[in-house]
N, CA, C and O atoms as a Tinker XYZ file with bonds, in Angstrom:
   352  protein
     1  N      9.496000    0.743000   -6.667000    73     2
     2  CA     8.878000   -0.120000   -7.664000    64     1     3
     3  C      8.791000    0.651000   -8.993000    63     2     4     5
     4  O      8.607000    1.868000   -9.002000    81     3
     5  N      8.932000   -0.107000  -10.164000    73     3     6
     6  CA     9.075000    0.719000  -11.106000    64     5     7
     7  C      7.576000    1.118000  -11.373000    63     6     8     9
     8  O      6.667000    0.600000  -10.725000    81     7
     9  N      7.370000    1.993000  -12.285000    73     7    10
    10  CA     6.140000    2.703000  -12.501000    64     9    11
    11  C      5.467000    1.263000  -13.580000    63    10    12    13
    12  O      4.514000    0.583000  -13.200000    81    11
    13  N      5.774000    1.162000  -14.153000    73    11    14
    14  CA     4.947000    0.204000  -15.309000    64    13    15
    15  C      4.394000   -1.258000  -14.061000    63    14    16    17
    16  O      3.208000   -1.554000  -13.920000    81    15
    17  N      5.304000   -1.822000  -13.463000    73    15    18
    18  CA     4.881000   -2.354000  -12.386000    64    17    19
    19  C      3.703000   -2.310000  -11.688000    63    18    20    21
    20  O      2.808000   -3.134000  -11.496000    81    19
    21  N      3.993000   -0.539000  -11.157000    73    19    22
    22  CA     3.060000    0.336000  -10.027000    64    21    23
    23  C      1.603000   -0.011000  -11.088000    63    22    24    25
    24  O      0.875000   -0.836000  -10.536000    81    23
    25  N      1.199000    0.343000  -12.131000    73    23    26
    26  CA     0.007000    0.898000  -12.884000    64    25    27
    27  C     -0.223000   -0.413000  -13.375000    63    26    28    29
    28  O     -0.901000   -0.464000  -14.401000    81    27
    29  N      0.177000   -1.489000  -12.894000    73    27    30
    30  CA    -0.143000   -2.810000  -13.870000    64    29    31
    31  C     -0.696000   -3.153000  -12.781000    63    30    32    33
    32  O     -1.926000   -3.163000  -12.840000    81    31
    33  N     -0.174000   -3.484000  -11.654000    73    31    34
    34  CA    -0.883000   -4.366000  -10.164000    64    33    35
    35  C     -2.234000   -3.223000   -9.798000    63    34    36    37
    36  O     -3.406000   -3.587000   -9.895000    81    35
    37  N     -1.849000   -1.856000   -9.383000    73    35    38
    38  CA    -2.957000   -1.131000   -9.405000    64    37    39
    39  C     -4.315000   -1.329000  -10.185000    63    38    40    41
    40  O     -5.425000   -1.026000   -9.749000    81    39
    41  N     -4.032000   -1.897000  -11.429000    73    39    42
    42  CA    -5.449000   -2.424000  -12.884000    64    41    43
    43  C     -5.746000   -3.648000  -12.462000    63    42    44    45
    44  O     -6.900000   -4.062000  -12.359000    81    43
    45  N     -4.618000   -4.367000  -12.164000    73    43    46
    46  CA    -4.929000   -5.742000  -11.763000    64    45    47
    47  C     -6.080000   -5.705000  -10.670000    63    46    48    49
    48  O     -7.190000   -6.231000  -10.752000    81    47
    49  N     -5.604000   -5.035000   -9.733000    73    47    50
    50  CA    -6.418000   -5.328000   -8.350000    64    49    51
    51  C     -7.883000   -4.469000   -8.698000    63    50    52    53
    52  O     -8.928000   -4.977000   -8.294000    81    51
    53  N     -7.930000   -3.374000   -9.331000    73    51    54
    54  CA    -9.374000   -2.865000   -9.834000    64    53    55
    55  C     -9.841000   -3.693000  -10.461000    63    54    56    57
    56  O    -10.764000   -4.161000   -9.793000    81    55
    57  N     -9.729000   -4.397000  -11.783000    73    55    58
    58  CA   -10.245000   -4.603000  -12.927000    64    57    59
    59  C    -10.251000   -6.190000  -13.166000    63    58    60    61
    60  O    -10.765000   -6.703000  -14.160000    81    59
    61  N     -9.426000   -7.125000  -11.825000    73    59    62
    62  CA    -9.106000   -8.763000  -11.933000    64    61    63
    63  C     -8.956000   -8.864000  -14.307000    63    62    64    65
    64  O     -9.386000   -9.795000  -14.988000    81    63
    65  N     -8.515000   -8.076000  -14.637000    73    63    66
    66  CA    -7.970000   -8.240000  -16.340000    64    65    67
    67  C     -7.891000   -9.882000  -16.950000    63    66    68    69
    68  O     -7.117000  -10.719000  -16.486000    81    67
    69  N     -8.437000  -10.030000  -17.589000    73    67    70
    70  CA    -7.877000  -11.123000  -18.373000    64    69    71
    71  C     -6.513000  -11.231000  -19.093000    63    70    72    73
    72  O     -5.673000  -12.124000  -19.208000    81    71
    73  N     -6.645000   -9.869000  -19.561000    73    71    74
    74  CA    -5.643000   -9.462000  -20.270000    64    73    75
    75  C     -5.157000   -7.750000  -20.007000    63    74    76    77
    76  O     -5.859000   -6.749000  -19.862000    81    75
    77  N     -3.579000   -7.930000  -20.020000    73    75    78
    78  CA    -3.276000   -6.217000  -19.708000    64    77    79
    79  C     -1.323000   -6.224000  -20.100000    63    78    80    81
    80  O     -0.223000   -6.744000  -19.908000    81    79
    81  N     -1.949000   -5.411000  -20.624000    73    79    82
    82  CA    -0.382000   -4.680000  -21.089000    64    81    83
    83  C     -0.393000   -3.226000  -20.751000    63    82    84    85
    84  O     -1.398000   -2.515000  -20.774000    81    83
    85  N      0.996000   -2.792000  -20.389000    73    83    86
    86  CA     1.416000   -1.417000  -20.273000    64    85    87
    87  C      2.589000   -1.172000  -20.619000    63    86    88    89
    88  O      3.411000   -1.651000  -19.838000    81    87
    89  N      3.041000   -0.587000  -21.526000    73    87    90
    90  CA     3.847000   -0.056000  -21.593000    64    89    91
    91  C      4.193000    1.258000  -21.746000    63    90    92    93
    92  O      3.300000    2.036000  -22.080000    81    91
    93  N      5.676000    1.808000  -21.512000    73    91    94
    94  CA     6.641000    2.971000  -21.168000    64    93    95
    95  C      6.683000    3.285000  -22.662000    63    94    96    97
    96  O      7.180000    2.568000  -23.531000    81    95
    97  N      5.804000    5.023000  -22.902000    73    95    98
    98  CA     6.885000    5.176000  -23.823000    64    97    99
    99  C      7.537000    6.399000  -24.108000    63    98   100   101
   100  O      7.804000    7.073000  -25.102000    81    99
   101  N      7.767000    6.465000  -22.370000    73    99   102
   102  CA     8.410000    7.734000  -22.461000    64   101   103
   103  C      9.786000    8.347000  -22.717000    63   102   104   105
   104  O     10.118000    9.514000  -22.510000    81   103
   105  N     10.666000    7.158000  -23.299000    73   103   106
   106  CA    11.909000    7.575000  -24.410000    64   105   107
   107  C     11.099000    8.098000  -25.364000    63   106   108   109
   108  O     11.872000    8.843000  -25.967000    81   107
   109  N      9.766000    8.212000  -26.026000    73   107   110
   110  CA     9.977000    8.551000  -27.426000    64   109   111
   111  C      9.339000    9.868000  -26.992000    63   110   112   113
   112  O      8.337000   10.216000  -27.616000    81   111
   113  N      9.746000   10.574000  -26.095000    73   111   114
   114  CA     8.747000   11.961000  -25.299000    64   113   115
   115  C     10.123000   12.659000  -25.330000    63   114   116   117
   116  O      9.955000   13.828000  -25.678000    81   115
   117  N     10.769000   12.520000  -25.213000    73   115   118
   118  CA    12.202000   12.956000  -24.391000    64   117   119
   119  C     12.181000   14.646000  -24.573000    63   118   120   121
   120  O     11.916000   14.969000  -25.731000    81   119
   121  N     12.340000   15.438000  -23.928000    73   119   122
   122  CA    12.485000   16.810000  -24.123000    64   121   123
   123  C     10.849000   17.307000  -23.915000    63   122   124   125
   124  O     10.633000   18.489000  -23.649000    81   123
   125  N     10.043000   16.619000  -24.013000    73   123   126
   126  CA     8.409000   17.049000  -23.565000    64   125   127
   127  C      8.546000   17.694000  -22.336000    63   126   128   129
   128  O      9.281000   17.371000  -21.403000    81   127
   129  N      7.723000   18.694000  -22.422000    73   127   130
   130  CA     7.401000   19.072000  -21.450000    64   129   131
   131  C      7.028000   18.085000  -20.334000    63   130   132   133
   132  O      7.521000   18.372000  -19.243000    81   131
   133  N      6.409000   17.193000  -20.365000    73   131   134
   134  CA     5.910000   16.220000  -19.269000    64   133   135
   135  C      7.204000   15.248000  -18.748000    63   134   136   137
   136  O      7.541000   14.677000  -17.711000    81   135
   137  N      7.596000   15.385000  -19.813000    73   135   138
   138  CA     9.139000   14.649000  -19.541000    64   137   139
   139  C     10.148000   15.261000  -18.566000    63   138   140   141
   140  O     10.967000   14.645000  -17.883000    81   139
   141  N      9.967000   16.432000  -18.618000    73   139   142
   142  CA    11.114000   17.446000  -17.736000    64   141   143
   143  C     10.618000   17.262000  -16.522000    63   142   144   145
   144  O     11.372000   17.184000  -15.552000    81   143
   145  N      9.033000   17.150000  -16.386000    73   143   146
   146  CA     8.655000   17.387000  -14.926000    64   145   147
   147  C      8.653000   15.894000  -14.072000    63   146   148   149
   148  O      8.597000   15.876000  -12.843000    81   147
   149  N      8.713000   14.782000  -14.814000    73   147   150
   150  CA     9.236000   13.542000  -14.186000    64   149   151
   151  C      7.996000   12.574000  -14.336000    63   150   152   153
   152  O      7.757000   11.604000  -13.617000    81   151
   153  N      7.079000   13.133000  -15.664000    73   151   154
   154  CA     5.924000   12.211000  -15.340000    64   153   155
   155  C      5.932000   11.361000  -16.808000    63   154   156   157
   156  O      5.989000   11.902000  -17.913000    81   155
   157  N      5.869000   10.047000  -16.583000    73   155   158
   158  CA     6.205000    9.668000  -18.065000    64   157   159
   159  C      4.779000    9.287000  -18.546000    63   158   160   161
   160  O      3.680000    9.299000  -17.990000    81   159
   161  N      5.342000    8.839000  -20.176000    73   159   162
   162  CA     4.245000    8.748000  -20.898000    64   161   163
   163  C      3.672000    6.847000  -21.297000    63   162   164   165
   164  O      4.489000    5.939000  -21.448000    81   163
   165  N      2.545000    6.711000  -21.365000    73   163   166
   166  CA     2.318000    5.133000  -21.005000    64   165   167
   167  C      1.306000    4.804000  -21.805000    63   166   168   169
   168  O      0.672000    5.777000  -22.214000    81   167
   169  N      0.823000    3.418000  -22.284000    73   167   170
   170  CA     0.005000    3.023000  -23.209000    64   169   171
   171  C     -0.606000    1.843000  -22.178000    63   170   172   173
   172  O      0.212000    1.126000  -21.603000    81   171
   173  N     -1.872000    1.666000  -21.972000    73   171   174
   174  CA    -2.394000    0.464000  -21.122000    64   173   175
   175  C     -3.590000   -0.301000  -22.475000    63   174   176   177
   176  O     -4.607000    0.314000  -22.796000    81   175
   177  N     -3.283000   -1.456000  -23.013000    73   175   178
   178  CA    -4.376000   -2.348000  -23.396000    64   177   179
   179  C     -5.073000   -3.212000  -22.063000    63   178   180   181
   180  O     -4.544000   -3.692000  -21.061000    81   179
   181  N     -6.142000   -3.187000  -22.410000    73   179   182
   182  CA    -6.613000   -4.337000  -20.724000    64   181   183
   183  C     -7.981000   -4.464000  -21.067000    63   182   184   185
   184  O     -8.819000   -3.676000  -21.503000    81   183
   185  N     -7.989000   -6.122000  -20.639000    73   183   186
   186  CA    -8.965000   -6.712000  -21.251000    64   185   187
   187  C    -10.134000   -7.000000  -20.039000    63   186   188   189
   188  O     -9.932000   -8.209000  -19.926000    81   187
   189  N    -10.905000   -6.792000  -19.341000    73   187   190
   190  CA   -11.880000   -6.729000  -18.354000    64   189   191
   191  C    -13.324000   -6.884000  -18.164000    63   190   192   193
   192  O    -14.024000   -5.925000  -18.489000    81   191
   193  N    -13.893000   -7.949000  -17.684000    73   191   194
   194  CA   -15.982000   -8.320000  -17.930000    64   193   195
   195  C    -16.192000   -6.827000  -17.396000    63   194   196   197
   196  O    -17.164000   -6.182000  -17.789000    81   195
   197  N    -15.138000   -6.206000  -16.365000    73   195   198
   198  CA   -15.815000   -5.076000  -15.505000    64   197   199
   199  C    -16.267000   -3.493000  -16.054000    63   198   200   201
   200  O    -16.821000   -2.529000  -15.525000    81   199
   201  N    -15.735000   -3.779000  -17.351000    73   199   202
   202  CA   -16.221000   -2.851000  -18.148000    64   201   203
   203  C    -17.377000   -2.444000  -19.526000    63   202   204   205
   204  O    -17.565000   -1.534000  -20.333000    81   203
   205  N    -18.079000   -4.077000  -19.067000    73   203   206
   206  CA   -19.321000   -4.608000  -20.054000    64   205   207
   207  C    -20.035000   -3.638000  -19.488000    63   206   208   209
   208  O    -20.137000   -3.398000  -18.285000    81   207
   209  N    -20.598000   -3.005000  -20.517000    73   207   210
   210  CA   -22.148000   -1.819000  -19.805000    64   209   211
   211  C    -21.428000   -0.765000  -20.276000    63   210   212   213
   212  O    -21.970000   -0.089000  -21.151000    81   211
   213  N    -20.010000   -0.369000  -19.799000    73   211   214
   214  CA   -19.387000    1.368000  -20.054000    64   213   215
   215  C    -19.161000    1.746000  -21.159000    63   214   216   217
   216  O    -18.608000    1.007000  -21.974000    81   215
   217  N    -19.570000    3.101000  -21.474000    73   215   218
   218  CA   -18.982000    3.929000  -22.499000    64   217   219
   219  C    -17.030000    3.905000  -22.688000    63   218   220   221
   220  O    -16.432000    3.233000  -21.848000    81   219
   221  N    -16.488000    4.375000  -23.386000    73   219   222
   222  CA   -14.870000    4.500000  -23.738000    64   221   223
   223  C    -15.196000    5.420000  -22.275000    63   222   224   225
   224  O    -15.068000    5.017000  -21.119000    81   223
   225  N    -15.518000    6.375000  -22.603000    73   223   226
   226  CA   -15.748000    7.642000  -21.542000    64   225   227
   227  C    -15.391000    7.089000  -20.335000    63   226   228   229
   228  O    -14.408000    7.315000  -19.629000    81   227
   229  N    -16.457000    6.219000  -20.167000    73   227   230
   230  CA   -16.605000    6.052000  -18.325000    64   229   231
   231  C    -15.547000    5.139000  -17.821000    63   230   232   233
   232  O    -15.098000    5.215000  -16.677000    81   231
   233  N    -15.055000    4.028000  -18.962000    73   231   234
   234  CA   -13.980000    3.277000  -18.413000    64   233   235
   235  C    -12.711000    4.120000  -18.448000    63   234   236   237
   236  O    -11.951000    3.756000  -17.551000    81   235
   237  N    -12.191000    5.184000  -19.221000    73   235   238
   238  CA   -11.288000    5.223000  -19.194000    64   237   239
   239  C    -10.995000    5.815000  -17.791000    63   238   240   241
   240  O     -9.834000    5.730000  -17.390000    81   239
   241  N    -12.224000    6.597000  -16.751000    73   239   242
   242  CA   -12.648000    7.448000  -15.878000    64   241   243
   243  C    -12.590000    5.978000  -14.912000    63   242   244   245
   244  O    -12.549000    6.270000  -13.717000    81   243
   245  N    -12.582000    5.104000  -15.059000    73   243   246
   246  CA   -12.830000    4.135000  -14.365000    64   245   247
   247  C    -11.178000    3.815000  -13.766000    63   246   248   249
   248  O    -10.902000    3.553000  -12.595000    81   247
   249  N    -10.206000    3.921000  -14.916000    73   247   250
   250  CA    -8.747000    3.562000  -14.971000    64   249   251
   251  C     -8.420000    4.979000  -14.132000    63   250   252   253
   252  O     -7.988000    4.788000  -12.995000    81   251
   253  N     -8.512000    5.822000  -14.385000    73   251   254
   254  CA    -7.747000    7.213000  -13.692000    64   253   255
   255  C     -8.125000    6.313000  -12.467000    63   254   256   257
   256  O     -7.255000    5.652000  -11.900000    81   255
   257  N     -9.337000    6.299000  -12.095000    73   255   258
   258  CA    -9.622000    6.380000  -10.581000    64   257   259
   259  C     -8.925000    5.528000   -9.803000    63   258   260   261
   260  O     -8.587000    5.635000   -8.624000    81   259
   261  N     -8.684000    4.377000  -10.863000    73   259   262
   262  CA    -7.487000    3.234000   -9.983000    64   261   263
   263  C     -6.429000    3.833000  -10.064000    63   262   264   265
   264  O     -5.736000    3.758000   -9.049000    81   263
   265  N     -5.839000    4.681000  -11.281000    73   263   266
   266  CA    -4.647000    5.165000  -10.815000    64   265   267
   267  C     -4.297000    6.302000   -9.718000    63   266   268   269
   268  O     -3.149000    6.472000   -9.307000    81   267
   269  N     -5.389000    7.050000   -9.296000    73   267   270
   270  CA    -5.331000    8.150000   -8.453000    64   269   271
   271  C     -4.359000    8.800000   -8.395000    63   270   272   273
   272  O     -3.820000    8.841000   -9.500000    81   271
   273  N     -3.792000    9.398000   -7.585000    73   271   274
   274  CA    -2.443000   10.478000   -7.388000    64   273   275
   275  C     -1.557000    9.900000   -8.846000    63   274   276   277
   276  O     -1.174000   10.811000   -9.580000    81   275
   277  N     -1.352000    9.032000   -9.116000    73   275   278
   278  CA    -0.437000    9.025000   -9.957000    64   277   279
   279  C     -0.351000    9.626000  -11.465000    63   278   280   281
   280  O      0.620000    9.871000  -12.180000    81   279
   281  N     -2.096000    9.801000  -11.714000    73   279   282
   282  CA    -2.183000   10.749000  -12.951000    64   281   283
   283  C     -2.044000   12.139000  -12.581000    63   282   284   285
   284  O     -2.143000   12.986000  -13.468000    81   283
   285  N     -1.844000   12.455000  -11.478000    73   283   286
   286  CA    -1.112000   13.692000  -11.386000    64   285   287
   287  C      0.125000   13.672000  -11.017000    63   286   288   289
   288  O      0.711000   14.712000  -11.317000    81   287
   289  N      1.011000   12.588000  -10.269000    73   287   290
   290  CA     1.828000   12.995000  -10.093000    64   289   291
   291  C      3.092000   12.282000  -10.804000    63   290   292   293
   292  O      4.254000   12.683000  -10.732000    81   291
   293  N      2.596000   11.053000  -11.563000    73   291   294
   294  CA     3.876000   10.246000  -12.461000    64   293   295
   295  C      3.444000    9.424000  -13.737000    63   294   296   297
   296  O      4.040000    8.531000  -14.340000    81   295
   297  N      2.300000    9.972000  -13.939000    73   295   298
   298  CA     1.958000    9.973000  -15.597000    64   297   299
   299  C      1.667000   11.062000  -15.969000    63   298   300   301
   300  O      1.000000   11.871000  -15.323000    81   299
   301  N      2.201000   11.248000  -17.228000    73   299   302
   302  CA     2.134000   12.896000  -17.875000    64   301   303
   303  C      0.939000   12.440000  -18.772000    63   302   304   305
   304  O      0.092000   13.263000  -19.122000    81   303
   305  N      0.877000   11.270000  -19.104000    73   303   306
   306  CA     0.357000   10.900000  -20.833000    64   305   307
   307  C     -0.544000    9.517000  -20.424000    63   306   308   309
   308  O     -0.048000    9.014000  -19.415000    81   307
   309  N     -1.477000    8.915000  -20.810000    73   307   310
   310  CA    -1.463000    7.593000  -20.885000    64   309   311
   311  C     -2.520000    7.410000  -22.197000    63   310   312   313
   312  O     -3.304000    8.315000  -22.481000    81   311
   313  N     -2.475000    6.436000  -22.792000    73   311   314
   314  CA    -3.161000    6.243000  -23.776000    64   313   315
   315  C     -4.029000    4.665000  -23.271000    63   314   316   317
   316  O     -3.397000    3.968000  -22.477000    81   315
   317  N     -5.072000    4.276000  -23.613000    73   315   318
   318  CA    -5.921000    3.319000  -23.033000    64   317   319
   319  C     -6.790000    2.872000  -24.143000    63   318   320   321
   320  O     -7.223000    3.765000  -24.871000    81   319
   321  N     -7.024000    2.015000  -24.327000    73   319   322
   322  CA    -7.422000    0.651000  -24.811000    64   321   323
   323  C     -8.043000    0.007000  -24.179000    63   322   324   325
   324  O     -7.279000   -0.875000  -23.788000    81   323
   325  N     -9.293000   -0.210000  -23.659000    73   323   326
   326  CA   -10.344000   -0.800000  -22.593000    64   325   327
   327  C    -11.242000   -1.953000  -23.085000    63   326   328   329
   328  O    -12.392000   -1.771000  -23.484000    81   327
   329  N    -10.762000   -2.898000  -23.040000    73   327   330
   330  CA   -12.363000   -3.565000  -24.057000    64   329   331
   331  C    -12.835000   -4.408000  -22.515000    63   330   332   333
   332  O    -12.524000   -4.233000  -21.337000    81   331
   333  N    -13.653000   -5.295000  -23.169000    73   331   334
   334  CA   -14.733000   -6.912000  -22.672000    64   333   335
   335  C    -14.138000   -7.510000  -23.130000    63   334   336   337
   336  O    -13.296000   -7.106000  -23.932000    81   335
   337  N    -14.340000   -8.979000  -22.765000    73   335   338
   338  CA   -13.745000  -10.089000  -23.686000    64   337   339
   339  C    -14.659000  -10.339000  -24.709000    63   338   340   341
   340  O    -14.335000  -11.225000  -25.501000    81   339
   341  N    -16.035000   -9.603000  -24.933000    73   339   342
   342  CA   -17.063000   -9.721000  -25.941000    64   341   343
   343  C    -15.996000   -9.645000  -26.958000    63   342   344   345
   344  O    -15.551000  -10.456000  -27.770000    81   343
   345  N    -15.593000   -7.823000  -26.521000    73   343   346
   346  CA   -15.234000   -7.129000  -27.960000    64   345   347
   347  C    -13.916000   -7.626000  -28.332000    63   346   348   349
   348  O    -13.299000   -6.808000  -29.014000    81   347
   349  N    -13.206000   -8.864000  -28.066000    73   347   350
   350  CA   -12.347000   -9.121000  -28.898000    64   349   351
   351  C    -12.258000  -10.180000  -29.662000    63   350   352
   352  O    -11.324000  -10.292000  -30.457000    81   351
């Protein structure tokens, strides 16, 4: 399964999202160090009630945890964007 796939259903099933995007952007890494070792680099927006109450802090701690092994072993990078549907 491709990875953008893998980290989208993984958020899905934590976070039921209203809204979620991920994307790859690990062509624009190319020669990175993180790049050589096979872990690419990724951007997640995602829109979620399940994160009404959290700090940036705790949700983004909230996303690793759904991703588990995979922030060590096939994301080098991810960048995150967490809101409520308040905050948009």
């Amino acid at each position: 399964m491709e990875r953008v796939t893998l980290i989208e259903n993984r958020l899905r099933e934590a976070f039921a999202p209203q809204k979620i995007e991920v994307r790859d952007d690990s062509h624009r890494h190319a020669g990175h160090e993180g790049a050589q070792s096979g872990g690419g680099h990724f951007a997640v927006t995602i829109v979620s009630p399940r994160f009404q109450g959290k700090t940036p802090v705790q949700r983004h701690q909230m996303i690793y945890q759904a991703l588990g092994e995979m922030m060590k072993t096939e994301i080098h990078a991810l960048s995150i964007q967490a809101f409520t549907p308040e905050e948009l």
